[in-house]
Chimera marker file (.cmm) of the C-alpha trace (Angstrom):
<marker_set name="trace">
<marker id="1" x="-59.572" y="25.788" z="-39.912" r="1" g="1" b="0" radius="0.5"/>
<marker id="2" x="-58.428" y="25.135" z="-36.474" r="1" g="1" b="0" radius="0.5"/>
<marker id="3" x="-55.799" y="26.666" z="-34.722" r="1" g="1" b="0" radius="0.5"/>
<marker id="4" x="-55.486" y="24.392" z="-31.691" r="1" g="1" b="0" radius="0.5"/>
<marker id="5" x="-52.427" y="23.043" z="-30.252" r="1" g="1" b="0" radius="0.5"/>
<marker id="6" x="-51.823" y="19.752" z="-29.101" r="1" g="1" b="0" radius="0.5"/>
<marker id="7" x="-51.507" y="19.730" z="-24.821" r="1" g="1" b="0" radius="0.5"/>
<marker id="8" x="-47.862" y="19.866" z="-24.138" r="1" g="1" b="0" radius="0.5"/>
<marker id="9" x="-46.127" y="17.173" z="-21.953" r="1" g="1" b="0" radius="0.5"/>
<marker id="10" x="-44.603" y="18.114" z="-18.697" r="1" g="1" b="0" radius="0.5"/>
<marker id="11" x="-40.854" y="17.780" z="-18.904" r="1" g="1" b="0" radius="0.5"/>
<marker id="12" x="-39.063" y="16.228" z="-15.717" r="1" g="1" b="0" radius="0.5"/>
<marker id="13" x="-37.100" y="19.091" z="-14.526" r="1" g="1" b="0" radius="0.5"/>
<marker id="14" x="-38.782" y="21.789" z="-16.180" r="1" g="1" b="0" radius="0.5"/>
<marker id="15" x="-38.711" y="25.103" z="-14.307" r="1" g="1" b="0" radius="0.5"/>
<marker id="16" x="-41.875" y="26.858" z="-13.773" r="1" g="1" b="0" radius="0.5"/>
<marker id="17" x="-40.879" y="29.913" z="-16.122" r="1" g="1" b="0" radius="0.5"/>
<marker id="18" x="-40.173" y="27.505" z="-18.636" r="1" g="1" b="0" radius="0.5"/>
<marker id="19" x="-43.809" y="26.360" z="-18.716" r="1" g="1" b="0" radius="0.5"/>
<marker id="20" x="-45.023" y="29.818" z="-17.849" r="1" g="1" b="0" radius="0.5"/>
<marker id="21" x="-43.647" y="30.970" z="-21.649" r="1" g="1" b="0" radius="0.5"/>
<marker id="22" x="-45.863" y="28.801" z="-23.126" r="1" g="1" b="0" radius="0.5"/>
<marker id="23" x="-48.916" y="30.308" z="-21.141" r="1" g="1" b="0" radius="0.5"/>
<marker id="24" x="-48.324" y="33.177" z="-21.600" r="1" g="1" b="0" radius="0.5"/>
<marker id="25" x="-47.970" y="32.833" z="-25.625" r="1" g="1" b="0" radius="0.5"/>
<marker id="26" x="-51.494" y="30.920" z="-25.115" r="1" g="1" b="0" radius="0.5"/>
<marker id="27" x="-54.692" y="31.953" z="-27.177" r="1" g="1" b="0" radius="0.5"/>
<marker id="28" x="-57.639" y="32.687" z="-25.083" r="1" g="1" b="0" radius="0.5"/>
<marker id="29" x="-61.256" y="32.565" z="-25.575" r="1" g="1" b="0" radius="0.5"/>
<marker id="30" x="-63.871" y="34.181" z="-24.131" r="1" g="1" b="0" radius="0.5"/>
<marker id="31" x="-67.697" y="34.177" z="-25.268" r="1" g="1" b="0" radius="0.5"/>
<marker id="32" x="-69.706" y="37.867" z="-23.837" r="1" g="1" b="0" radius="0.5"/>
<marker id="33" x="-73.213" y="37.654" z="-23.944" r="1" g="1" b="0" radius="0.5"/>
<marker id="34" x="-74.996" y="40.703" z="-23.141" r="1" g="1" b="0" radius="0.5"/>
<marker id="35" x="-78.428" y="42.348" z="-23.386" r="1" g="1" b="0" radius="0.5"/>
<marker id="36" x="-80.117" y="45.573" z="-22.871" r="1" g="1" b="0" radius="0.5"/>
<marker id="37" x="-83.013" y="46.010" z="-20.893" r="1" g="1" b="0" radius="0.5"/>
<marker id="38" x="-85.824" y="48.703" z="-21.870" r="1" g="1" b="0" radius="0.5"/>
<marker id="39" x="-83.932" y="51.749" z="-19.948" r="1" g="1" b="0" radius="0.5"/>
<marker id="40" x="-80.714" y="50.807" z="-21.390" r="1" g="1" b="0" radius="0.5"/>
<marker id="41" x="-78.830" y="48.816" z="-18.966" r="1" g="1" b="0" radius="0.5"/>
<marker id="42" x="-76.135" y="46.648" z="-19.931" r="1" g="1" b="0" radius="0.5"/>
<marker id="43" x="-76.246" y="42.860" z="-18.106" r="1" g="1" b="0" radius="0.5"/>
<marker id="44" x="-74.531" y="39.401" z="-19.345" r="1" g="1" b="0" radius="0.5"/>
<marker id="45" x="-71.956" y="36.827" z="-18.834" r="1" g="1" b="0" radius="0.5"/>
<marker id="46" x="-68.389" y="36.368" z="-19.698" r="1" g="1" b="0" radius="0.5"/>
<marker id="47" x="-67.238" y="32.631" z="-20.155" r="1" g="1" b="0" radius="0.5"/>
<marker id="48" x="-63.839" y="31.578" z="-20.632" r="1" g="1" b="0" radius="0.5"/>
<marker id="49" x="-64.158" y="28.759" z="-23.492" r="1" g="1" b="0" radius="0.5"/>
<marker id="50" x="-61.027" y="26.752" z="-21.758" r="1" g="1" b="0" radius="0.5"/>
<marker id="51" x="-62.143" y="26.430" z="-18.754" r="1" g="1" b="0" radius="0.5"/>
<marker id="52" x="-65.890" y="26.849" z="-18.646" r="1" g="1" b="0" radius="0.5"/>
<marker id="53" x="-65.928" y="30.114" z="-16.236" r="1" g="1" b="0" radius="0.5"/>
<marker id="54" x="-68.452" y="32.350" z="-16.000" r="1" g="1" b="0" radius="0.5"/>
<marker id="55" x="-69.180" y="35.833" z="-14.945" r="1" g="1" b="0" radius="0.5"/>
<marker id="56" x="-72.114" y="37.934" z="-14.665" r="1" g="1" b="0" radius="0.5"/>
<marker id="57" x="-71.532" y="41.585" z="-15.790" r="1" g="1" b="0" radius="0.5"/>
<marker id="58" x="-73.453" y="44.563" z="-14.962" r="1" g="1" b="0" radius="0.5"/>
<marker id="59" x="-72.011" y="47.555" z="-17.313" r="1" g="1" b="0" radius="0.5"/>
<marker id="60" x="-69.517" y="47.814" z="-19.755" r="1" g="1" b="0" radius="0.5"/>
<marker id="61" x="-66.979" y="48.326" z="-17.779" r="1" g="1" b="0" radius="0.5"/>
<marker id="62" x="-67.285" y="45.421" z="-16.114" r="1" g="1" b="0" radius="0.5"/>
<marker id="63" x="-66.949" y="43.275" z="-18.970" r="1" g="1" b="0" radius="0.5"/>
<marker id="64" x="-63.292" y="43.952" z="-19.623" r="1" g="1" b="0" radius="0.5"/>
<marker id="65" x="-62.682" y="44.412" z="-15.447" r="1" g="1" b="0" radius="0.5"/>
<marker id="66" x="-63.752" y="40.404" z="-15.402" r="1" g="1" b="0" radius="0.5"/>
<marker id="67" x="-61.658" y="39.131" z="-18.511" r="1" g="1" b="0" radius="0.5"/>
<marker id="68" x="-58.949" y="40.877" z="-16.896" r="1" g="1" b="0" radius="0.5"/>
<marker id="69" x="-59.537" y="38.676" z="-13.090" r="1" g="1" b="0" radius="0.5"/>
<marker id="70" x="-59.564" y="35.649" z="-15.453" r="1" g="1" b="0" radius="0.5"/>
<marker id="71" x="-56.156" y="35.929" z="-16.858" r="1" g="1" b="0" radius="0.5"/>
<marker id="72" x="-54.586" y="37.256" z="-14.000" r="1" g="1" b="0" radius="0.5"/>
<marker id="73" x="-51.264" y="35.526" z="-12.918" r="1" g="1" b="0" radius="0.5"/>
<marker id="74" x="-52.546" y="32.579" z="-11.047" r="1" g="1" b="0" radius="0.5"/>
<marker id="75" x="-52.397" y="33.213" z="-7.231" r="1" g="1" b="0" radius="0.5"/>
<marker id="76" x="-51.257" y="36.758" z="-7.471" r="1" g="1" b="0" radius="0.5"/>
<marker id="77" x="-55.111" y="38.310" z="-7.973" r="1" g="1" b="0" radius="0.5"/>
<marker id="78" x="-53.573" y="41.088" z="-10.147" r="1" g="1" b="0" radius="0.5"/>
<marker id="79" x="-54.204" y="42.140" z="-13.825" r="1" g="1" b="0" radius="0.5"/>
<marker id="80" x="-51.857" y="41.297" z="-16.595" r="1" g="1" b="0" radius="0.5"/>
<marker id="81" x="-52.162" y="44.314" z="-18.155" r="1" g="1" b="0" radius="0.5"/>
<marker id="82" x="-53.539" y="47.276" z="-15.913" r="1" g="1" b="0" radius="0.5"/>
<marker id="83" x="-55.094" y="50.079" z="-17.258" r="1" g="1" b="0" radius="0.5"/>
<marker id="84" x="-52.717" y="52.862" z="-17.735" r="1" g="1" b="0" radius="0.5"/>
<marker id="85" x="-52.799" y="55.565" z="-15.528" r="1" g="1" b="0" radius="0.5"/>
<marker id="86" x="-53.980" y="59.209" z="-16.636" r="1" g="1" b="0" radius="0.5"/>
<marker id="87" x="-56.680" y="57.739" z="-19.263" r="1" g="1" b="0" radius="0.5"/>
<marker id="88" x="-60.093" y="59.342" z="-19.527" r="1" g="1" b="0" radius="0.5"/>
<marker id="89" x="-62.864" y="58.312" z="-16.911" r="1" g="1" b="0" radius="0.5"/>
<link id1="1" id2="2" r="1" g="1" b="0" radius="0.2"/>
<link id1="2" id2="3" r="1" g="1" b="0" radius="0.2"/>
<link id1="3" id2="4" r="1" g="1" b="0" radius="0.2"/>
<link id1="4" id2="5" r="1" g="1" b="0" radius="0.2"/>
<link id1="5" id2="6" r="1" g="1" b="0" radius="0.2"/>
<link id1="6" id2="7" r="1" g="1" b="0" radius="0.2"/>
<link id1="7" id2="8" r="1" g="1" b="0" radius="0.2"/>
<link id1="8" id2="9" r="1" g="1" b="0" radius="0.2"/>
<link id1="9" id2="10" r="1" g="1" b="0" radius="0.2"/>
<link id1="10" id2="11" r="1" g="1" b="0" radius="0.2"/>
<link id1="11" id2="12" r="1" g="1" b="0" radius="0.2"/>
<link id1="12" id2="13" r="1" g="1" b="0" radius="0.2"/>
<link id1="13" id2="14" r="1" g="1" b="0" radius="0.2"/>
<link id1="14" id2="15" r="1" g="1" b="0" radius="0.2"/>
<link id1="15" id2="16" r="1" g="1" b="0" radius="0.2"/>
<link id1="16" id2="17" r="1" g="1" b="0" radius="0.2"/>
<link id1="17" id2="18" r="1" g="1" b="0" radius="0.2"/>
<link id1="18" id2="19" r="1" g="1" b="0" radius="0.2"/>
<link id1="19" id2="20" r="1" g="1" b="0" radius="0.2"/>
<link id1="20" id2="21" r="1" g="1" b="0" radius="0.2"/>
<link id1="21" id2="22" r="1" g="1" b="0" radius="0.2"/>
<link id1="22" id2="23" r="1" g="1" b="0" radius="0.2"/>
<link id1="23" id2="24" r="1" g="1" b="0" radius="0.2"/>
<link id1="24" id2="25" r="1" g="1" b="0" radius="0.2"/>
<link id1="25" id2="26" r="1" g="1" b="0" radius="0.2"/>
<link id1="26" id2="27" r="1" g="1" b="0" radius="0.2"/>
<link id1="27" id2="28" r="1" g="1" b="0" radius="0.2"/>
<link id1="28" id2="29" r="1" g="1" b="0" radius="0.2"/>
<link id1="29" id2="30" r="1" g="1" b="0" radius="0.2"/>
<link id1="30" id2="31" r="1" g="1" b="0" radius="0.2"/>
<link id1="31" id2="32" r="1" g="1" b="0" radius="0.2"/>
<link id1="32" id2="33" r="1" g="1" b="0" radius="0.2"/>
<link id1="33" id2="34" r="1" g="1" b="0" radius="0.2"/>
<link id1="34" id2="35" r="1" g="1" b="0" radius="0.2"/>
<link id1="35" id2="36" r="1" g="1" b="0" radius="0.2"/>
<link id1="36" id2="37" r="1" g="1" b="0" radius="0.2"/>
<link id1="37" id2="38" r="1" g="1" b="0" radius="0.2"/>
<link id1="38" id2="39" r="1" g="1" b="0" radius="0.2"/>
<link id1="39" id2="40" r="1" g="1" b="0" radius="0.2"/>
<link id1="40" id2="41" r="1" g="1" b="0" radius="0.2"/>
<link id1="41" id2="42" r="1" g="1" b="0" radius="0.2"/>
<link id1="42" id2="43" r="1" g="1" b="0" radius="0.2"/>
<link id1="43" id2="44" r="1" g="1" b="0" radius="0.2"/>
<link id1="44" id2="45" r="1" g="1" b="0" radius="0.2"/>
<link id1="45" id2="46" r="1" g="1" b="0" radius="0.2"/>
<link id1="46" id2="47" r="1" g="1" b="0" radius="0.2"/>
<link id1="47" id2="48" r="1" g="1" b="0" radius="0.2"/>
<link id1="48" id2="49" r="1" g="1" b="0" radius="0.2"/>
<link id1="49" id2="50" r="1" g="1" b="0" radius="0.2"/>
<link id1="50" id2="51" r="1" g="1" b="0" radius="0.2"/>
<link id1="51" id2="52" r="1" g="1" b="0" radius="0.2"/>
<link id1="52" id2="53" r="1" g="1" b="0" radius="0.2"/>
<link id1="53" id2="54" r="1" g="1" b="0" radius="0.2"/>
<link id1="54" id2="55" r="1" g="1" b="0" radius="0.2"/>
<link id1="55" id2="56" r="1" g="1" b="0" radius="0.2"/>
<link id1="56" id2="57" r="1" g="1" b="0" radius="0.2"/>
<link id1="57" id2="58" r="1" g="1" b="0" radius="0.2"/>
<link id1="58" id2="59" r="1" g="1" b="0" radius="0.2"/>
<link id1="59" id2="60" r="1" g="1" b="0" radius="0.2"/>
<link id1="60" id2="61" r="1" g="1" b="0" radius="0.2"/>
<link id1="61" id2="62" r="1" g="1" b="0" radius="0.2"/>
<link id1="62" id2="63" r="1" g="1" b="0" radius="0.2"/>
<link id1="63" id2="64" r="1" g="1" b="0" radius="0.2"/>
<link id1="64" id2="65" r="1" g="1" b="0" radius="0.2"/>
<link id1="65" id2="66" r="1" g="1" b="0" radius="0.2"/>
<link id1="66" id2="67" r="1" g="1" b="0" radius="0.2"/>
<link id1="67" id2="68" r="1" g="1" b="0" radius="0.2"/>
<link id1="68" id2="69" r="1" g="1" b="0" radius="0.2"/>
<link id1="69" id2="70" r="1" g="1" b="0" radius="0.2"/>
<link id1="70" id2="71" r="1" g="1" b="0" radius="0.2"/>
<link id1="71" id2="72" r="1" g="1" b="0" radius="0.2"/>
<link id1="72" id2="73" r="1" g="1" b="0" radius="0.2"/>
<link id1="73" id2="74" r="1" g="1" b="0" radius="0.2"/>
<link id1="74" id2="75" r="1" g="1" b="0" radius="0.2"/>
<link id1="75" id2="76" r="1" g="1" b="0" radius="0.2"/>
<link id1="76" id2="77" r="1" g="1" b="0" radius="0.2"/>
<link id1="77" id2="78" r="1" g="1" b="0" radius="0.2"/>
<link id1="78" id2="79" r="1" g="1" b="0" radius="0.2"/>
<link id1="79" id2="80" r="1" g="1" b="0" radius="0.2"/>
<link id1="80" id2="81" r="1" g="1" b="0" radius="0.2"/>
<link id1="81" id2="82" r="1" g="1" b="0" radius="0.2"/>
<link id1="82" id2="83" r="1" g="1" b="0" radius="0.2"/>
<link id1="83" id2="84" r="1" g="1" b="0" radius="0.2"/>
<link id1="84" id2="85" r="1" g="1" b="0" radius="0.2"/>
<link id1="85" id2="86" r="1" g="1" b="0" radius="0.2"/>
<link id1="86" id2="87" r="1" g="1" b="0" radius="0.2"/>
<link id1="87" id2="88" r="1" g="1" b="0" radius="0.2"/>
<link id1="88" id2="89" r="1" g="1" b="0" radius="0.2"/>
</marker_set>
């Protein structure tokens, strides 16, 4: 069963934060393929389903660093949610 939503219409006189609610309450999709190599290294692609982007990944770590650059607030180049500080490293 599908989920989707049909696109929504500009609106003459629509603010931008008006539109920007309905982003942000958006679903996103993202597809990680990844494999391990014979020592144990971690290598793959991220792809966002909407719009067709794609990653490489080396690590982990890097995985949720690159979902994070894809839904960052469009111009800004910052994370939506950044990691909180004092967690373990």
């Amino acid at each position: 069963m599908s989920h989707r939503r049909a696109p929504r219409r500009r609106i003459a006189g629509e603010t931008v934060a008006e539109r920007r609610v309905v982003i942000e309450g958006s679903m996103m999709t993202f597809v990680v393929r990844l494999t391990r190599d014979k020592v144990g290294r971690i290598t793959g692609v991220v792809e966002q389903v909407k719009t067709g982007r794609k990653a490489r990944v080396e690590g982990l770590d890097a995985v949720g660093r690159v979902i994070g650059e894809m839904i960052a607030t469009p111009g800004t180049g910052q994370v939506q949610n950044p990691p909180e500080a004092g967690g373990s490293r």
